[in-house]
N, C-alpha and C positions, 0 to 999 in steps of 0.2 A: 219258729223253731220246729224243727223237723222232731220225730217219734223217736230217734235216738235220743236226741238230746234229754228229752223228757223223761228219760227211761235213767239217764246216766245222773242226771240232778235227780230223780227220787232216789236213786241207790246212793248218793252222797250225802243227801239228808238223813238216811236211814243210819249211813257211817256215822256219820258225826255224833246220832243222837249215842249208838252205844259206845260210841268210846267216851263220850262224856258221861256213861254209865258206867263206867270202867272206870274213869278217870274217879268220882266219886268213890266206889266201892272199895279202890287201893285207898284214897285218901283216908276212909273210914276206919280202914283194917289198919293201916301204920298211925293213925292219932287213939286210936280206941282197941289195940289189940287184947292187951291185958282183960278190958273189961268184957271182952266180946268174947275172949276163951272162958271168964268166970262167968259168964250170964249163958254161956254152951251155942253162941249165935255160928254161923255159919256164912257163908257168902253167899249162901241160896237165901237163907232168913232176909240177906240185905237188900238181895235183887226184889226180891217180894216187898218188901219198906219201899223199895224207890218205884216201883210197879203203885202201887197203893198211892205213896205221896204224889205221883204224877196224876192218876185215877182223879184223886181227892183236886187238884189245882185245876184239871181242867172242868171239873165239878165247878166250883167256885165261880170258873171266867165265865160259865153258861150262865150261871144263876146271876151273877151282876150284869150281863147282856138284855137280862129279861126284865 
């Protein structure tokens, strides 16, 4: 594989992850909008939640490697 190629597969992995970050965060806000205006959450509160639970998961897969 040539240095394009490898340059075009990491920017499609990068894609993929946030729109599956995206795709999460609409899901959240249209099952949960009610409680998310009464609890004063935000879309930045949720980015930081999926930031964190990723943090935390890949926490986990180290610790079970070990």
């Amino acid at each position: 594989m040539s240095t394009i190629d490898y340059i075009i597969k990491f920017l499609s992995i990068i894609i993929r992850a946030t729109l599956y970050d995206l795709d999460e965060i609409n899901r959240r806000i249209k099952l949960k909008k009610e409680v998310l205006i009464k609890n004063g959450e935000t879309i930045f509160d949720l980015r930081a939640k999926l930031a964190i639970k990723k943090s935390n998961d890949q926490q986990n897969e180290n610790d079970q490697q070990t």
